[in-house]
C-alpha positions as CSV (number, residue, x, y, z in Angstrom):
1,X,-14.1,180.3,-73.0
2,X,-14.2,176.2,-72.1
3,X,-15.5,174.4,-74.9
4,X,-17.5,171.9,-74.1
5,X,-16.9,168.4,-75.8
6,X,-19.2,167.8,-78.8
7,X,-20.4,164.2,-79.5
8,X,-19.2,162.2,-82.5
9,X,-22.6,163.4,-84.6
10,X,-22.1,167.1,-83.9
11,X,-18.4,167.0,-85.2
12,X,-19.8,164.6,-88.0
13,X,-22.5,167.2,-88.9
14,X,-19.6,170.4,-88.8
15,X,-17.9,168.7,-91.4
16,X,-20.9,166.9,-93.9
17,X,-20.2,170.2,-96.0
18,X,-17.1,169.5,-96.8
19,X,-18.5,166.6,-98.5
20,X,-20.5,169.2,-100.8
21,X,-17.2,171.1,-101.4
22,X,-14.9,168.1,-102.4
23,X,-18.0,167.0,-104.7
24,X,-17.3,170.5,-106.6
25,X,-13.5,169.9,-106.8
26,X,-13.6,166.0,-107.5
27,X,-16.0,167.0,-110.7
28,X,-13.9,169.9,-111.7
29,X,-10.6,167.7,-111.6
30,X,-12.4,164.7,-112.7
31,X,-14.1,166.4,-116.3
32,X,-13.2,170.1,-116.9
33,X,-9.8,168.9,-119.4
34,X,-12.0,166.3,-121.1
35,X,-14.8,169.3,-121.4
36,X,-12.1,171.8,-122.7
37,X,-11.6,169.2,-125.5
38,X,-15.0,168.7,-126.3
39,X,-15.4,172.2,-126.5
40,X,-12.7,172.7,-129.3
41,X,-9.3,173.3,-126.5
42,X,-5.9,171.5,-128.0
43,X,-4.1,169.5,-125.5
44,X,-1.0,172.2,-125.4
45,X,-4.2,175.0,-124.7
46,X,-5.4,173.0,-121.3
47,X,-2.8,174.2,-118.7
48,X,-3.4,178.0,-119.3
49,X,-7.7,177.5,-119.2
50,X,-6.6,176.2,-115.5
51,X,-5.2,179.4,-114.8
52,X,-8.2,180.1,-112.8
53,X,-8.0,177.9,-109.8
54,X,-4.5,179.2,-108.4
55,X,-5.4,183.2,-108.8
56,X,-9.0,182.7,-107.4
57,X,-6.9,180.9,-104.3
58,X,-4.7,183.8,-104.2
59,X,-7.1,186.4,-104.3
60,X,-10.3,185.3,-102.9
61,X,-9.2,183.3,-99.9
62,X,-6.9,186.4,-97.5
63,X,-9.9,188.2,-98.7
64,X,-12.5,186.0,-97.5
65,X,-10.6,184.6,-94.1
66,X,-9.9,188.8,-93.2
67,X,-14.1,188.7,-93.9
68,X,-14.9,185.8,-92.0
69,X,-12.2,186.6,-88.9
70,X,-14.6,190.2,-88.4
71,X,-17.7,188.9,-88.9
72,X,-20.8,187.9,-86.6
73,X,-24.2,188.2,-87.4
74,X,-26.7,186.0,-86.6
75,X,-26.0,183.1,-88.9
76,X,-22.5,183.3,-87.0
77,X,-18.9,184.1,-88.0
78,X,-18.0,181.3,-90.5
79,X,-21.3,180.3,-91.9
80,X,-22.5,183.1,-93.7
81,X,-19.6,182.3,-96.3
82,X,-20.2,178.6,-96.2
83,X,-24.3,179.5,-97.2
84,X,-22.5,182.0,-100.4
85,X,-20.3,180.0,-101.6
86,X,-22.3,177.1,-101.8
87,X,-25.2,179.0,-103.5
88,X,-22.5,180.8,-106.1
89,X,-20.8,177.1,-106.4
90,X,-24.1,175.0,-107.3
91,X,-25.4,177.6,-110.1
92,X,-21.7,177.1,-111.9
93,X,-21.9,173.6,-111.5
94,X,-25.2,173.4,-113.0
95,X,-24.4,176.3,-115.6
96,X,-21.1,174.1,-116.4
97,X,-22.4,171.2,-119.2
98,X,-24.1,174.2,-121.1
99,X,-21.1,175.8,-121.7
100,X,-21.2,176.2,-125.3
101,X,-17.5,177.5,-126.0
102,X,-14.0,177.6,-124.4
103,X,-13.8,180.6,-123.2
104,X,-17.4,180.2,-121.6
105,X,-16.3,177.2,-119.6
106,X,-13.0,178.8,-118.7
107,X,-15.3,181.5,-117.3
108,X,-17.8,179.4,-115.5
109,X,-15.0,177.1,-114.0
110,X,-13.2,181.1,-112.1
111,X,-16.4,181.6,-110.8
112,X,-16.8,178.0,-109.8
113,X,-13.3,178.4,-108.1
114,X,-14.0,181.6,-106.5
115,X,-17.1,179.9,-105.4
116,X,-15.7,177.0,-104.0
117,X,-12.9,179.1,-102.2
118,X,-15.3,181.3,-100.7
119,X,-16.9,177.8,-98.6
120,X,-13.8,175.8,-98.1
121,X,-11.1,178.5,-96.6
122,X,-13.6,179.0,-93.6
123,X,-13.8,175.5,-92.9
124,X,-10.3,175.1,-91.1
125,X,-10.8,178.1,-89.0
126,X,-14.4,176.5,-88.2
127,X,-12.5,173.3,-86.1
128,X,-10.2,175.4,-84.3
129,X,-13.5,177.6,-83.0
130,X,-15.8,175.3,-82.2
131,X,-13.4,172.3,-80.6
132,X,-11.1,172.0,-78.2
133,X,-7.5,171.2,-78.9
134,X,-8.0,167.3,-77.8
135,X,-10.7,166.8,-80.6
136,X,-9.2,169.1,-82.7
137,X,-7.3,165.8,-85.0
138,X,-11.1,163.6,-84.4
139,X,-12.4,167.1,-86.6
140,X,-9.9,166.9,-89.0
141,X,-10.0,163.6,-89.8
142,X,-13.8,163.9,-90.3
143,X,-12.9,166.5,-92.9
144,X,-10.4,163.4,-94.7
145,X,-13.1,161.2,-94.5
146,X,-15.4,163.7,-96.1
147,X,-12.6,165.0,-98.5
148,X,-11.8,161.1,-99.6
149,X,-15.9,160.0,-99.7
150,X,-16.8,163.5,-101.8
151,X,-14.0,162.3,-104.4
152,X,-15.3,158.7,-105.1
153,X,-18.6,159.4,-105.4
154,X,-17.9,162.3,-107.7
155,X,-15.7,159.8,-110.0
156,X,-18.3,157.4,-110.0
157,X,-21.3,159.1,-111.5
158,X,-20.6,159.8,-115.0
159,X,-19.5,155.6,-115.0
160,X,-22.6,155.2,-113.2
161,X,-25.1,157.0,-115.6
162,X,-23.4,155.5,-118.5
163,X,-24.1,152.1,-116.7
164,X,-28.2,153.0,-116.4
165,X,-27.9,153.5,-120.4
166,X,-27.5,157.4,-119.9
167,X,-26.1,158.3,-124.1
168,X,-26.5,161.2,-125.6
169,X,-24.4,164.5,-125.7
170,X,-25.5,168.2,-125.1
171,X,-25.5,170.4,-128.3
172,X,-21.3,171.6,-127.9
173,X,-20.9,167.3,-127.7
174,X,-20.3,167.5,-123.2
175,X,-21.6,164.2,-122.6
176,X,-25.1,163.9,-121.0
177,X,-23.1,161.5,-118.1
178,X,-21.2,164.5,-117.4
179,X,-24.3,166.6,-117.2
180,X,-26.4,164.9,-114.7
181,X,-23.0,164.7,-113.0
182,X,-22.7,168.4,-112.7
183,X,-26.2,168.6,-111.4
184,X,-26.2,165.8,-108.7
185,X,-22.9,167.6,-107.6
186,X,-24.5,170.9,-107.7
187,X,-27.3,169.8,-105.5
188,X,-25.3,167.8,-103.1
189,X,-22.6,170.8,-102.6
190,X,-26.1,173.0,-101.6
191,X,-27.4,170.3,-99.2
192,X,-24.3,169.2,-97.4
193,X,-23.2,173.0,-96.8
194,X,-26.9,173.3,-95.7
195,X,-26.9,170.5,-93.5
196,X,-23.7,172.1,-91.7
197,X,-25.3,175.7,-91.7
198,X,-28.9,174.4,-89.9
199,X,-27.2,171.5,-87.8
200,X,-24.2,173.1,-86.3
201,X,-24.2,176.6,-84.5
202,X,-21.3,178.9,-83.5
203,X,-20.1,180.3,-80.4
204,X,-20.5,184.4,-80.1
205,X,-17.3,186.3,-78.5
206,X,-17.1,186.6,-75.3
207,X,-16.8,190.2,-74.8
208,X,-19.0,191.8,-78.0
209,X,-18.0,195.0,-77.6
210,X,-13.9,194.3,-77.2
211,X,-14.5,191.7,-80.4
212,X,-15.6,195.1,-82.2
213,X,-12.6,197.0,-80.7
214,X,-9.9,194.3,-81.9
215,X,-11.8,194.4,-85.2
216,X,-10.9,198.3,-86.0
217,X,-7.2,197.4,-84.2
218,X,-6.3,194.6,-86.7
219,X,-5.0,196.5,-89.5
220,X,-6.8,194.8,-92.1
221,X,-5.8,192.7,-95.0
222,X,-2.3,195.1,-95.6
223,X,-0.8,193.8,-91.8
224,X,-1.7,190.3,-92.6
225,X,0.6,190.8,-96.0
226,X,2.9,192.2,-93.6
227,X,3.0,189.3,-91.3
228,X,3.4,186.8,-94.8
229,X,6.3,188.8,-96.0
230,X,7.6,188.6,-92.9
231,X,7.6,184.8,-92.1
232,X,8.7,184.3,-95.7
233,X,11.7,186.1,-95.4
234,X,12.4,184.3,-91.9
235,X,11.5,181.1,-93.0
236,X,12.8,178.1,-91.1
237,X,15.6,175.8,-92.5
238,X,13.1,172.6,-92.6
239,X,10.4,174.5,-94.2
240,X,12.9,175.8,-97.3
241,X,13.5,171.9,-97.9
242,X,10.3,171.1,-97.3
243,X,9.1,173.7,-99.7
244,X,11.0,172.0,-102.9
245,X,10.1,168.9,-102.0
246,X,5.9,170.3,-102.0
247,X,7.1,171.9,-105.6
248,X,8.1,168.9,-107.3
249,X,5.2,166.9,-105.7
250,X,2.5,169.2,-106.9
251,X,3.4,169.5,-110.7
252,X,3.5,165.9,-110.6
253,X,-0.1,166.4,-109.2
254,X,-1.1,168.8,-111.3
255,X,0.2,166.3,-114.7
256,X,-2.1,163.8,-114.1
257,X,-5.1,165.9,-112.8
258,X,-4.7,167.9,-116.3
259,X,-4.3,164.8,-118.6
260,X,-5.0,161.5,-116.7
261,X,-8.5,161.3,-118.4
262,X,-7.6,162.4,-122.2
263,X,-4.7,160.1,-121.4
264,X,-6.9,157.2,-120.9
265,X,-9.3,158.2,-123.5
266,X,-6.2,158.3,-126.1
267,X,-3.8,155.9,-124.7
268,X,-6.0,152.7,-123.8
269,X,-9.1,153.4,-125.3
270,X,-7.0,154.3,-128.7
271,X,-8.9,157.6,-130.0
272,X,-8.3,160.6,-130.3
273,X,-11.6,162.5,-131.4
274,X,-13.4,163.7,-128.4
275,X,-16.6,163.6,-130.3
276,X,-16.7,159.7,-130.4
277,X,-18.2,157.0,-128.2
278,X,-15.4,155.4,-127.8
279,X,-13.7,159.0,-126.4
280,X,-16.7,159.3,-123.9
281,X,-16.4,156.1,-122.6
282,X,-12.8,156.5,-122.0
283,X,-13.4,159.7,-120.4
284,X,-15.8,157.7,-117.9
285,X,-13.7,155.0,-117.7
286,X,-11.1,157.7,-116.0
287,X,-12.7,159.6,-114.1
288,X,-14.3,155.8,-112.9
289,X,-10.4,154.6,-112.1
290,X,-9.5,158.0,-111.0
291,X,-11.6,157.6,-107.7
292,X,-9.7,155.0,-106.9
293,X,-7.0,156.7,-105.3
294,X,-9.3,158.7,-103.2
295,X,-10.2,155.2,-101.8
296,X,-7.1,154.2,-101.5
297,X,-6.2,157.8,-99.4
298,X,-9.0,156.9,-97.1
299,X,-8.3,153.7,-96.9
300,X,-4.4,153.6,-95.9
301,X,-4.7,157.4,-94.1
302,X,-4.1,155.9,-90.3
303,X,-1.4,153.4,-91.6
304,X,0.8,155.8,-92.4
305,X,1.5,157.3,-88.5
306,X,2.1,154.0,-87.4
307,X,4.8,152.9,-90.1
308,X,6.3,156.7,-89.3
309,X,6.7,155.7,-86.0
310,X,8.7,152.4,-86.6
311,X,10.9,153.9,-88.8
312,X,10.3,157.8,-89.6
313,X,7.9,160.6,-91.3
314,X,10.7,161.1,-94.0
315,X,10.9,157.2,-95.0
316,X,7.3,156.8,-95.1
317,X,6.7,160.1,-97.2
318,X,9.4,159.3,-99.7
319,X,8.5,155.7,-100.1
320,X,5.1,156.9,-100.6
321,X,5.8,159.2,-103.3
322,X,8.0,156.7,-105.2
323,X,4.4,154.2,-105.4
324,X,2.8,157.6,-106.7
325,X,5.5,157.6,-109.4
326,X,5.2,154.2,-110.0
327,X,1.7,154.9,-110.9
328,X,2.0,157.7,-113.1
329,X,4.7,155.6,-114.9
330,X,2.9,152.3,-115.2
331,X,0.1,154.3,-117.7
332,X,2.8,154.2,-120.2
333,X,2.8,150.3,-120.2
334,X,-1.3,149.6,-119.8
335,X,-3.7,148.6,-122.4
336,X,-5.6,146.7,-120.3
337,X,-8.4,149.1,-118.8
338,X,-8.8,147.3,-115.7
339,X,-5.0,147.9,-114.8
340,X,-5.3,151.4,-114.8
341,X,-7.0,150.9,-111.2
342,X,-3.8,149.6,-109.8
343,X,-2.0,152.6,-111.2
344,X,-4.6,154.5,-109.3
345,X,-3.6,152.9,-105.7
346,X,-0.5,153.6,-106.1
347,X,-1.2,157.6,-106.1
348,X,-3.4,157.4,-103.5
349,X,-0.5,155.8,-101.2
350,X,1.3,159.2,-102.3
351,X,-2.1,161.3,-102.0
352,X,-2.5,160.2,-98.1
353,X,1.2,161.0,-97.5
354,X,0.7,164.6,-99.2
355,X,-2.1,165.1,-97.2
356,X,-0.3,164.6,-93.7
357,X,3.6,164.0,-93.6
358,X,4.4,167.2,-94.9
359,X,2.8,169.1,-92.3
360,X,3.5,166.1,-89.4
361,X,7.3,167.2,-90.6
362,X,6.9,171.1,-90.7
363,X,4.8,171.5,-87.6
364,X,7.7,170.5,-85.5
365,X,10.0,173.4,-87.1
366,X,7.9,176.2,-86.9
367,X,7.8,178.5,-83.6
368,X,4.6,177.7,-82.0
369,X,3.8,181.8,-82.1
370,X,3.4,181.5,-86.2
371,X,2.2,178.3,-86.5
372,X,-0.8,179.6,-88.1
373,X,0.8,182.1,-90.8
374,X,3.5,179.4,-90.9
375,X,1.1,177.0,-92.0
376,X,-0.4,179.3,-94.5
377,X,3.1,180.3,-96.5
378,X,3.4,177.0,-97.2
379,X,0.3,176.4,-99.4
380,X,2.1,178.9,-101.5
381,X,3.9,175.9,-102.6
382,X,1.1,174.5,-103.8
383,X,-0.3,177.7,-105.5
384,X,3.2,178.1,-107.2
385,X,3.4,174.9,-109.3
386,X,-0.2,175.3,-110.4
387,X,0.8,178.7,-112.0
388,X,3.6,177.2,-113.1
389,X,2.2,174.8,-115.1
390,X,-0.6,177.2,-116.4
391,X,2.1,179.2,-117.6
392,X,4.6,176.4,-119.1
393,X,2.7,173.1,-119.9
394,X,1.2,174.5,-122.8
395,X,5.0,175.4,-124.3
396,X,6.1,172.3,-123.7
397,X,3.6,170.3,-125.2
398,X,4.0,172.5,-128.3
399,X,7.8,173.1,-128.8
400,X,8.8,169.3,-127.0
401,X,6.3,167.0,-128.1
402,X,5.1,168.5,-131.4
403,X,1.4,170.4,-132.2
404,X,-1.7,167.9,-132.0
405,X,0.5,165.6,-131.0
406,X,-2.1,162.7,-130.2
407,X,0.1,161.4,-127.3
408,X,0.6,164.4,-125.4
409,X,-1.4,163.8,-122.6
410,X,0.3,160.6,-122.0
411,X,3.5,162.5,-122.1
412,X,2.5,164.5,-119.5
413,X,1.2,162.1,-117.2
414,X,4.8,160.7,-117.7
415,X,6.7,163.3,-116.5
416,X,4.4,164.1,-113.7
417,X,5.5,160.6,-112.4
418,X,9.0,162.2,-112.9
419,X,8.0,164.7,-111.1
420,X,6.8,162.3,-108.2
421,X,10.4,160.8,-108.3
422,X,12.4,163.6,-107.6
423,X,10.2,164.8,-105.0
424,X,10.6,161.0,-103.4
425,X,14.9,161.8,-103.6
426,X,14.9,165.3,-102.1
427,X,12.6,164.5,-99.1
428,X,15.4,162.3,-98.1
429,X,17.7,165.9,-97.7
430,X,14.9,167.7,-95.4
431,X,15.9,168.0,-91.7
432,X,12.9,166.5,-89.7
433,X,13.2,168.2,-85.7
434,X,11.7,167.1,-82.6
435,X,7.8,168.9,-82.6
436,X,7.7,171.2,-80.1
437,X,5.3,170.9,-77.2
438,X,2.7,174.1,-77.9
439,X,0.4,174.8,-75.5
440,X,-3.4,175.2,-76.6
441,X,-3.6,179.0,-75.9
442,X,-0.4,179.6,-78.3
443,X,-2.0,177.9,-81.2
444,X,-5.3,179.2,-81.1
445,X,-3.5,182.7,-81.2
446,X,-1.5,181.8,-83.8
447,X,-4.9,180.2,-85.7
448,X,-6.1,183.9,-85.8
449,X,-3.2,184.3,-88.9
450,X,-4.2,182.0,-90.8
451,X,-7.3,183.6,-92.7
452,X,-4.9,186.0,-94.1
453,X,-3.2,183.8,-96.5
454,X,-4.1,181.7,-98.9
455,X,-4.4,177.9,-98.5
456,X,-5.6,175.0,-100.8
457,X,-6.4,176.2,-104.2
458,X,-6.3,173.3,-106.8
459,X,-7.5,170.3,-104.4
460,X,-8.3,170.2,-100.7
461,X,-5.6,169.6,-98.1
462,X,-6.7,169.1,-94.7
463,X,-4.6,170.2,-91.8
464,X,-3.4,166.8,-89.8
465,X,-4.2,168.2,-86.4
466,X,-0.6,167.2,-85.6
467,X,0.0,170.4,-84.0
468,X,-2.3,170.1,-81.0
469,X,-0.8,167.3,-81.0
470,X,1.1,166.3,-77.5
C-alpha cells in the first residue's frame, strides 16, 4: 500500500514512548552499580550481576520480533508488546529501591531487562510500517531525540530530589533520591508508551487472509536462525572490520556505565563506604554529570554528517572516539567535581558517532536483499562485549588490581578509555564503499528479517535511516 505522509506531531507521537523506554535504561545504567553496592556487591562482583541485560537481549528479543512480525489484533501488530512491556517494566522499576538483597535486585533488574526488551525491539519495525522510506530518517531521528531527552532527565532526578532536601535512605541504605527516581521513571515509561499506544494507530495487511497464509509459510523462529547463521558465515569484508572496531568500542562503553558512578563517589568525592552521605552525594553527583553526554549526543548529532562529508565517515568516527577516550582518561586527573562534566562531553562526541557512523559505514557494504538481517548480526557486537565483561571484569578486578581494592572502579573506567583508543586506531583499517542505491521495495523486504535477531541490549541504538537514504 501508499502510505500517506504523517504530519510532524503524528511521527512525534509514534515515538514519545521511546522516551518511556530510555527513562528505564538511563535509570538502570545511571544507579543499578551504585545499588549493588549499597546492597552489600564488591566492586569485582558488579560485572557478573549485569549478566542479565545481554541474555534477556539474546533471548527475548528474536522471540518477541517472530511474535510481533505474526501478530494483528485489534490493538495492531506492534502495540500490543509496547502496552506489556511497559506494564512488566514500570512494576520492576517501582519494585527496584525495595530490593532488600543482591540477588533480589539482580532479579528484579532480568525482569526489568526482559521488560524493557519486550517494548523497545518493536519500535524499529514500527517506523519502517507506518512511514514511507522519505520520512523514514525524520522517524528515526525523533527516536534520538527521544533516546537523548529520556537520558538527561533520567540523570537529573536523583540530583534534583537531593536539591528539594530529599535525605533519607530505604531500610537496605538505596537512597530515598534514587527511590522517587525509580518511581517517576516507572510512571513516565507507562504514560509515554501509553501516549504512543492511544495516539498512533497501525495499518492492517492488505490481504488478511494471505497475511495468515505467509504466517504458517515463514518457518518460524528456527529459519530466522537459519538466515543469522547464514549472513554470519558470508559476512562482508567491511562488516568483519567494522565488527572489531564495535568490540573495542562497547567494552569501553560498558567500563564506564559499570563504574563511572562508584568512580566518582570514590575517586572525587574520596569515600569509599556506600552507606555515607558523602557516598550518596557522589553517586548523585554522577549520575547528575553523567547526563551530560546524552546532551552533548543530542546536541552535536547533525554535526557529524556534515563534517563526514568534508572529509569522511572514518575520520569523523575515529576522531570522535579519541574525545570519548579522552574523557574516560581525564577522570584519572579530576578532583574538581565540576570538571567531570567536561569529561562527560567528550563521550558524548563518541556516543553520537556510535549511534550513526558505524551503520552510515556498514549500510553501504551490505547487499540491499539482507540489509535487515545484516543490520541485526551486527548488534551481536554489542551483545558480545557485554557478556564479555560479565564474564571477565570481575577476574580482573580481583587477580590485577587486588580484592577491595578502593580504586577499582577508577581502574576500570581507565581502561575503558583504553578501550576507546584502540577502537579510534582500527577504524582507520575498515574499508568504507560507496552505499549502494536500494530501492524502497528491497528494503522493506529485507526489514521483514530483522525481528529475528537480536538488537540493542545494554543501551538503545537507533537505526540512522541512512539506508533509505538516496
Amino acid at each position: 500500500m501508499q502510505k500517506p505522509r504523517l504530519t510532524f506531531w503524528q511521527i512525534w507521537n509514534m515515538s514519545f514512548g521511546f522516551l518511556g523506554i530510555q527513562f528505564g535504561w538511563g535509570l538502570q545504567l545511571g544507579n543499578m552499580s551504585a545499588i549493588y553496592e549499597k546492597l552489600g556487591a564488591k566492586p569485582e562482583g558488579i560485572p557478573i550481576l549485569w549478566l542479565a541485560a545481554p541474555l534477556t537481549g539474546l533471548i527475548i528479543q528474536p522471540i518477541i520480533g517472530s511474535m510481533s512480525d505474526r501478530t494483528w489484533n485489534r490493538l495492531g501488530r506492534r502495540r500490543p508488546y509496547f502496552l506489556v512491556g511497559a506494564i512488566l517494566a514500570s512494576c520492576a522499576l517501582f519494585a527496584m529501591p525495595t530490593s532488600s538483597a543482591v540477588w533480589m535486585a539482580a532479579g528484579l533488574l532480568w525482569i526489568l531487562d526482559a521488560s524493557i526488551n519486550i517494548s523497545m525491539e518493536p519500535f524499529r519495525a514500527f517506523v519502517a510500517d507506518k512511514l514511507n522510506a522519505d520520512q523514514r530518517n525524520v522517524g528515526f531521528v525523533m527516536q534520538s531525540f527521544f533516546i537523548g531527552l529520556g537520558a538527561t532527565l533520567a540523570g537529573f532526578l536523583p540530583l534534583i530530589f537531593s536539591s528539594f532536601g530529599v535525605k533519607g535512605a530505604t531500610a537496605s541504605g538505596i537512597p530515598l533520591s534514587v527511590k522517587y527516581s525509580f518511581e517517576i521513571g516507572a510512571i513516565a515509561f507507562l504514560i509515554a508508551v501509553l501516549w504512543t499506544v492511544t495516539t498512533s494507530g497501525e495499518y492492517p495487511p492488505d490481504d488478511l487472509e494471505e497475511f495468515k497464509r505467509r504466517k504458517q509459510q515463514k518457518g518460524g523462529v528456527a529459519a530466522g536462525l537459519r538466515e543469522i547463521f547464514s549472513a554470519i558465515r558470508e559476512m562482508p569484508q567491511t562488516m568483519r572490520e567494522l565488527a572489531v572496531v564495535q568490540i573495542f568500542t562497547w567494552l569501553g562503553l560498558f567500563c564506564m556505565w559499570l563504574f563511572y558512578v562508584p568512580a566518582v563517589a570514590r575517586h572525587v568525592f574520596g569515600t569509599t563506604d556506600p552507606s555515607s552521605a558523602a557516598y550518596t552525594e557522589g553517586v548523585e553527583w554522577g549520575n547528575f554529570t553523567f547526563s551530560w553526554y546524552s546532551i552533548t549526543c543530542f546536541a552535536v548529532a547533525f554535526l557529524l554528517p556534515l563534517l563526514a562529508a568534508k572529509t569522511s565517515r572514518k575520520i569523523v568516527h575515529s576522531l570522535a572516539l579519541v574525545c570519548g577516550s579522552i574523557g574516560l582518561l581525564s577522570i584519572w586527573f579530576i578532583s574538581n567535581k565540576y570538571l567531570l562534566i567536561g569529561s562527560m562531553v567528550g563521550v558524548g562526541i563518541a556516543w553520537a558517532s556510535i549511534l550513526s557512523m558505524p551503520y552510515a559505514i556498514l549500510s553501504g557494504a551490505l547487499p540491499a536483499a539482507r540489509m535487515g538481517v545484516y543490520m541485526g548480526v551486527f548488534n551481536f557486537f554489542i551483545v558480545i562485549p557485554e557478556i564479555v565483561q560479565a564474564l571477565t571484569f570481575g577476574w580482573i578486578i580481583r587477580h590485577v588490581f587486588g580484592d577491595n581494592n578502593a580504586n577499582s572502579p577508577l581502574y576500570m573506567v581507565t581502561l575503558g578509555g583504553v578501550f576507546l583508543l584502540i577502537a579510534a586506531a582500527l577504524v582507520i583499517r575498515v574499508h568504507d564503499v560507496v552505499d549502494h542505491r536500494v530501492s524502497e521495495e528491497v528494503v522493506i523486504e529485507a526489514d521483514t528479517k530483522t525481528p529475528f535477531v537480536p538488537p540493542e541490549s545494554a543501551q538503545p541504538v537507533p537505526s540512522t535511516g541512512l539506508i533509505d537514504k538516496d
